[in-house]
N, C-alpha and C positions, 0 to 999 in steps of 0.2 A: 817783593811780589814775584810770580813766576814769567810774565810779561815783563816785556822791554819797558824801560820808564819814559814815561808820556814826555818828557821832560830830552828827549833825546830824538834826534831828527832819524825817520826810518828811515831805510835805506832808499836811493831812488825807485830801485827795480820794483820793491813791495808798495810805493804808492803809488808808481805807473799803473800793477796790474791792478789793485784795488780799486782805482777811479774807474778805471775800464769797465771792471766786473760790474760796478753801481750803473754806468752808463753815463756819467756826467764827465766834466773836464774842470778842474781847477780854476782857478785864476788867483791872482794877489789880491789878498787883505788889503782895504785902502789905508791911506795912512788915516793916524789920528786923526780925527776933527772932521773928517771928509762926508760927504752925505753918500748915503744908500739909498735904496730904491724904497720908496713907501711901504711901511707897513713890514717889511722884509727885516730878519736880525743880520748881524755882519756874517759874512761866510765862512770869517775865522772862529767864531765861537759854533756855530753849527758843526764842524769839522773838530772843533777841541772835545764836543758834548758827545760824539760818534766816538773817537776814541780812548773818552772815560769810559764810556756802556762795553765797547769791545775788550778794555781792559778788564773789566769786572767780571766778565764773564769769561776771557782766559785764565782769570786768577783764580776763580772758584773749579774752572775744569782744571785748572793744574793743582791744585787740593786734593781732589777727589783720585789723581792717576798717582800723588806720592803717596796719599797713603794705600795705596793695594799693593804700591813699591815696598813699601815701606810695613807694612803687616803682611806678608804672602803666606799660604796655606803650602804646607809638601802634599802633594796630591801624589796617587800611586804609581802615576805614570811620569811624573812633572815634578822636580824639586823647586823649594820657594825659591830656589838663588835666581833660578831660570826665569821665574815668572817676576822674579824684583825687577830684573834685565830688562826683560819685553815692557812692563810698564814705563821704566823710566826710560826708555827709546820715546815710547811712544809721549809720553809728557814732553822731551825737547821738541817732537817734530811739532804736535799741537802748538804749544805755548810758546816756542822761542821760535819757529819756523827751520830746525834743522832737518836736513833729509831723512826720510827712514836707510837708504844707502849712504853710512855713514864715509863712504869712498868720496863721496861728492859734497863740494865743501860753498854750495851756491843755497845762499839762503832764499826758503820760499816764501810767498806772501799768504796773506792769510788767505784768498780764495783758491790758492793751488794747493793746499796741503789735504791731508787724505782723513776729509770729517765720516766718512764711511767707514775706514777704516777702524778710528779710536771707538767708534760703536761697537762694531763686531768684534773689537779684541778685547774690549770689556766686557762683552754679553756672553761672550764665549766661556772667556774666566770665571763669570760669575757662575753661569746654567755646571761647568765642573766640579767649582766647589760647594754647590746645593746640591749635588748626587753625593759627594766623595762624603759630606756633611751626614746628609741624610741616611747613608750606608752606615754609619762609623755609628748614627746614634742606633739605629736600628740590630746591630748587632751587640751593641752594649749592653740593650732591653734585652736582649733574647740570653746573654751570658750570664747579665743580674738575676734571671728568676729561673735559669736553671741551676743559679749557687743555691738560689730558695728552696729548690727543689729537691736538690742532693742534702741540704741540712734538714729539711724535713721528712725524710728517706731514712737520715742516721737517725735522728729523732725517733720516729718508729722505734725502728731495728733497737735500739737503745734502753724504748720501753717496754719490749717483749724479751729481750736478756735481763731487764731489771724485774721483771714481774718470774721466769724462771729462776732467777738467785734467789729472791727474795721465798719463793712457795719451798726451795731449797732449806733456807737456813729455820723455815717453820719448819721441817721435816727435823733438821738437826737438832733445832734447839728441842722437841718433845723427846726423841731420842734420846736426848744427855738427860733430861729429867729426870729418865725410866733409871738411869746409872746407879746403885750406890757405891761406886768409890768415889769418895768426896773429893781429894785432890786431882784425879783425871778430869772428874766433872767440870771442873771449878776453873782449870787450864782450858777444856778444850771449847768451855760455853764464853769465856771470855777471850778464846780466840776469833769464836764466831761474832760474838759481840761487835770485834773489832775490826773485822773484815763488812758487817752491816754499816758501822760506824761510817768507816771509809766511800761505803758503795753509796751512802745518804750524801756523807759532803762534795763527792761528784757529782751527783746529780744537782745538789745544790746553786755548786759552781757554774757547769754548764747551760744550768737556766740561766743564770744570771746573762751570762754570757751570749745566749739566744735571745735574751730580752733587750740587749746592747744591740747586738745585729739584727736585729726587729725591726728596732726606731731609725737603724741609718739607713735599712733599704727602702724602707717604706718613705723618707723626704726624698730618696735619690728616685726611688719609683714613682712617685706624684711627676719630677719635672720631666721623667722618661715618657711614660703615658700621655703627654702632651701633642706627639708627635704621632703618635695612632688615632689621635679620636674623629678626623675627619673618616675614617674607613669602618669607624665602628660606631656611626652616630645615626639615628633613627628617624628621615627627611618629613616625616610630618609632625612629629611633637620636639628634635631637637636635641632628645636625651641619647642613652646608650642603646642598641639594640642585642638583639638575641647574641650575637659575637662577640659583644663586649661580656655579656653576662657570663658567656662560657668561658670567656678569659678570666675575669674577674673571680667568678665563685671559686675555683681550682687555689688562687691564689687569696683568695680570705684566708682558707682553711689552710696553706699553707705558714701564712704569716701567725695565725691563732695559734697553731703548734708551736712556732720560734715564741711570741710573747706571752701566750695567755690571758690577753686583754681579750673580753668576750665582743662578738660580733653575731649581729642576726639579719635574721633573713624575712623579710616582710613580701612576701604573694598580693599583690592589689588586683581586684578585676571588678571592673565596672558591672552595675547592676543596673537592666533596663534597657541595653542597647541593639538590640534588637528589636524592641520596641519603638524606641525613635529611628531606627532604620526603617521601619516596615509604616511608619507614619508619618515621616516629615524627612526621608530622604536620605541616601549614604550622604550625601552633605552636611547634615546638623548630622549624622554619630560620628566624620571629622571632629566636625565642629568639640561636640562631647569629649571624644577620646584625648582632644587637646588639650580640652577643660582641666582634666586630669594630669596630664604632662604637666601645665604651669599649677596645677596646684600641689604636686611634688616637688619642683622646684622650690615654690614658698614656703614648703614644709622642712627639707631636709637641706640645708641649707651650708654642712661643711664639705670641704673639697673633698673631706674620705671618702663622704657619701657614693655611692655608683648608683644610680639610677636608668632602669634599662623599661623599654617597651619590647616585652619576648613578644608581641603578634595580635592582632586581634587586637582585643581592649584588657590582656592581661600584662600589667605591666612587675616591676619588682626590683626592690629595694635592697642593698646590701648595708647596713648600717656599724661600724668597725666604735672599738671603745664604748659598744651600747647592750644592754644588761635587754633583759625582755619588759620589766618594767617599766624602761623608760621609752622602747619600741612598743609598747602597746599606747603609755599615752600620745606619742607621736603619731601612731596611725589613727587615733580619734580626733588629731587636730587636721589631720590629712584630708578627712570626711568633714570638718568644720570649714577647711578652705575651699574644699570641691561644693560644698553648698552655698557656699560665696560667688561663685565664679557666673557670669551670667546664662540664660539658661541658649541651649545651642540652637534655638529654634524659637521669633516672636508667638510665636502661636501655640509652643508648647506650654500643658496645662499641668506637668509634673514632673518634681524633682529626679534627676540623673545621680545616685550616690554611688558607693564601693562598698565591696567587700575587702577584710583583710585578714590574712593567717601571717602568724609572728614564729618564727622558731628561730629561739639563740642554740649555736653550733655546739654540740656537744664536742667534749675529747675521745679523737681517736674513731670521728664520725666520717664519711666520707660523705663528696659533693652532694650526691644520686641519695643518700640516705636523707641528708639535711632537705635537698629539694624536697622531696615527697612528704616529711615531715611536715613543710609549710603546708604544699598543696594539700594536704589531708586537716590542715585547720583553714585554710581557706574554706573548702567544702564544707566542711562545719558552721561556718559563717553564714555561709548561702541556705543551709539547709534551716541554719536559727534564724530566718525570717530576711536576710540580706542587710546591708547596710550595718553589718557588725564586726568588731575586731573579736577574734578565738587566736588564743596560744595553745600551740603544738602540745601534746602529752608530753611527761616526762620531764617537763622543766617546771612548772607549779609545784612548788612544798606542799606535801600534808600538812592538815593540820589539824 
């Protein structure tokens, strides 16, 4: 144990001052057999039961000071040897009663030692390594999705060098066509052949290889993003707000270019709320706009999901790994849970539903294009009588 054993007489000076401190005065244990005062237990067990509890409770603070000893963080201004040192100081002075002036060799009792101190040197420690922490994750975040960045940058660049080679070797291969020397044709179409051949299995490769770096930034990015959400979270419904979305959309389309797993974008805006505003009080279209929040929640329900309120009662959905098909039945069960939810106002006499516009991200689509996409099947919505899901142009097959 990191206390003295109960089993061992302390020293005088530490029981002197201790009685002191309590305010009482000792006396001798009677012997065996001897009567005590009615109703009273012996003095000697009262005083053995005081420094069990004392012990238990040096022995769990001297736990808690070896291991900060004994685990230390290098902070940028502080190495861990330094801060193992300051703990284990301060563990003997607590727990064994040695001075913090390790010159002086007069041990102290327990109410002379410095309980002010082991607080402050602990809370100090800790509030450095919850900045030095919190710095180190926040720059990690910002290094991981500017690597996103830069790969979807070469990506690009990548696809518009492959789309001039490629318009290139249609140029060459009708040329050779036009040839009749059979043997130059024949050399120079099967050179080209072989330079397309090559230019296909890089890019091959390289997907493959974005589709690999896809999947591992996207786990390392879920537990990074953990660490943002209280500054990006939206205080009446709970979900993401306008700053998360504009974080988040930037970063779909970047990840969608590395893997090519489709991801869509669902526009939600409540229909009616103006009208329970102007009849039963900005209190029930709360109430409403909340409605909403938990009934995306019970709708979209994996952590990829991003769920954001941009303002007002228009909220929106980024939905990663999901095709339009399955975002459109989604937002039809979205409108089945918001008409579940109860209504925001005793007195109100009609249902509160949504609108919804679905656009899965094209290739090679930017943010500002994909947004407007939705909101232009959103308004489609509203305009077909409200309380309807519309998919974006452009993604529907003929047929």
């Amino acid at each position: 144990m990191f206390f003295k054993k109960l089993t061992e007489p302390r020293p005088s000076s530490e029981r002197g001052s201790s009685d002191r401190a309590n305010g009482s005065t000792l006396t001798a244990a009677p012997a065996a057999g001897s009567a005590t005062s009615a109703g009273q237990a012996p003095a000697g067990n009262a005083l053995a039961n005081a420094d069990e509890s004392l012990g238990m409770v040096l022995d769990a603070l001297g736990g808690m000071l070896t291991a900060m000893a004994r685990y230390p963080l290098d902070l940028p201004d502080r190495p861990g040897d330094d801060t193992s040192r300051e703990m284990t100081r301060w563990h003997r002075h607590a727990t064994l009663g040695f001075p913090l002036d390790e010159r002086d060799a007069t041990s102290m009792s327990v109410h002379e030692r410095d309980w002010d101190g082991v607080v402050r040197t602990v809370t100090e420690q800790r509030r450095e390594e919850h900045r030095y922490v919190t710095s180190s994750i926040n720059e990690l975040r910002d290094a991981l999705w500017a690597c996103v960045e830069t790969v979807h940058n070469a990506v690009k660049v990548d696809h518009t060098a492959d789309q001039s080679t490629e318009s290139q070797m249609e140029r060459a291969k009708g040329a050779l066509k036009r040839m009749q020397t059979g043997s130059i044709k024949q050399e120079v179409l099967g050179a080209v052949l072989a330079i397309e051949s090559a230019l296909q299995t890089r890019r091959e490769q390289q997907q493959e290889q974005y589709v690999t770096l896809a999947g591992k930034l996207d786990r390392l990015g879920k537990q990074l993003e953990e660490a943002r959400r209280e500054s990006t979270t939206d205080p009446l419904t709970g979900l993401g707000n306008r700053k998360l979305f504009d974080i988040m959309g930037p970063r779909a389309l970047q990840m969608f270019s590395l893997g090519r797993q489709p991801v869509v974008l669902l526009m939600v805006d409540m229909d009616k709320l103006k009208l329970v505003n102007d009849m039963y009080g900005h209190q029930a279209g709360d109430q409403a706009i909340q409605n909403l929040g938990k009934a995306l929640s019970k709708t979209f329900l994996r952590q990829s999901d991003v769920l954001c309120r941009l303002g007002g009662d228009e909220f929106a959905a980024i939905l990663h790994n999901t095709d339009w098909k399955m975002a459109q039945t989604l937002a039809r069960r979205l409108q089945e849970q918001l008409a579940a939810m109860p209504a925001p106002h005793p007195a109100m006499e009609f249902s509160v539903g949504a609108s919804v516009g679905v656009a899965q991200l094209e290739i090679h689509e930017e943010v500002e294009e994909w947004v407007a996409r939705a909101d232009k099947a959103l308004y489609k919505a509203k305009q077909n009588g409200r309380e309807r899901v519309c998919v974006a142009e452009g993604l529907i097959p003929l047929t």
